[in-house]
PAVOLUM-866652 format. One record per residue (C-alpha): x, y, z; residue in three letters; residue number from 0. Coordinates in steps of 0.1 Angstrom, whole numbers. Example, Ala and Ser with C-alpha at 12.3 -4.5 7.8 and 13.67 -1.06 7.14 Angstrom:
<recs>
123_-45_78_Ala_0
137_-11_71_Ser_1
</recs>
This chain:
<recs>
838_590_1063_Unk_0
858_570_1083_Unk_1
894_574_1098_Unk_2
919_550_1092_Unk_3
941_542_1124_Unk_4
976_556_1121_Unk_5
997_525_1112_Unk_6
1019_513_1136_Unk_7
1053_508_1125_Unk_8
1072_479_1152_Unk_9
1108_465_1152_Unk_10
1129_444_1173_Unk_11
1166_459_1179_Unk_12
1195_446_1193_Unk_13
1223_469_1200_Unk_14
1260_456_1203_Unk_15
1290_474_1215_Unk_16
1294_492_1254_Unk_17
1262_498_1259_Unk_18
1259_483_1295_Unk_19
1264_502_1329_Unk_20
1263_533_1308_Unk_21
1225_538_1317_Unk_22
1213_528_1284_Unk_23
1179_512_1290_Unk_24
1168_540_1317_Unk_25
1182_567_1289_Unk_26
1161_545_1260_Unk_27
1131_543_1282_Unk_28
1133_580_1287_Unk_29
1138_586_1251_Unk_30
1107_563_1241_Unk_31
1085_583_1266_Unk_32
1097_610_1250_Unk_33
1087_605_1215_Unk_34
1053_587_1221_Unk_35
1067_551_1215_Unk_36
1060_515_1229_Unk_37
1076_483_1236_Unk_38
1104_475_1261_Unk_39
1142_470_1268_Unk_40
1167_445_1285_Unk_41
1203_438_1290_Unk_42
1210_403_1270_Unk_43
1236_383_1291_Unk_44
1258_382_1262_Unk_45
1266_419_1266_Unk_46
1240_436_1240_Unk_47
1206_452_1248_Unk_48
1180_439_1232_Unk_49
1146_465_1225_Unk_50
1112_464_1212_Unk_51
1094_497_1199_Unk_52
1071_505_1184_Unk_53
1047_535_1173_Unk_54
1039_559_1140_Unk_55
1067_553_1117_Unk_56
1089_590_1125_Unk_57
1090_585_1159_Unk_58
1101_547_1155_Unk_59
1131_559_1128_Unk_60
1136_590_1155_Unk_61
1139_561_1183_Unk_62
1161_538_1159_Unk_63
1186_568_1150_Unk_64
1188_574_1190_Unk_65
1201_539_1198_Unk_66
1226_541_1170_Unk_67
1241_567_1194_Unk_68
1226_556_1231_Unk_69
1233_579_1260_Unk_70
1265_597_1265_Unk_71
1290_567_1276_Unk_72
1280_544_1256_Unk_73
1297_529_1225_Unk_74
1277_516_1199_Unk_75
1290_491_1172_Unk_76
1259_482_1156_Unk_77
1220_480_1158_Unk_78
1206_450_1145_Unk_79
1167_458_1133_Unk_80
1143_432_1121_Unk_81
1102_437_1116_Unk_82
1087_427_1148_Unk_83
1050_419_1158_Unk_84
1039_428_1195_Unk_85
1011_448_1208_Unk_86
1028_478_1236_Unk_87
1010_504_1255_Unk_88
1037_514_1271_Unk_89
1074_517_1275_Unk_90
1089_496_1302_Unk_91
1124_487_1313_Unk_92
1121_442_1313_Unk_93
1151_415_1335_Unk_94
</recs>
């Protein structure tokens, strides 16, 4: 018998709204650690934050429902999500 690798479930995001200087990518980097997920996050110089994550598919939604909030003073307006390919062993904070 053999056992099938847990698929890996990975999307891009970018998150519009206040969501810089409010600690957002430390908060999401502590999050992903958190629940067990991979990938990265930056500031975007046209005001968004722009993420990569990826792990099993709970923790990815768990992660996804997280930035729909962000930490406590931010504002978010909208997540964009899209599929993403990418191969992450850990979480990292990126620019």
């Amino acid at each position: 018998m053999t056992i099938q690798p847990v698929p890996r479930k990975t999307l891009r995001l970018v998150i519009h709204g206040r969501v810089q200087g409010v600690y957002f990518r430390d908060s999401m980097r502590r999050e992903a650690q958190r629940l067990g997920i991979a990938g990265w996050v930056r500031n975007r110089s046209d005001g968004t934050v722009e993420a990569a994550v990826q792990g099993e598919s709970a923790d990815v939604d768990a992660i996804v429902r997280w930035a729909h909030r962000g930490p406590e003073y931010a504002h978010v307006e909208r997540v964009e999500i899209e599929p993403d390919e990418g191969s992450y062993s850990n979480f990292e904070v990126i620019g």
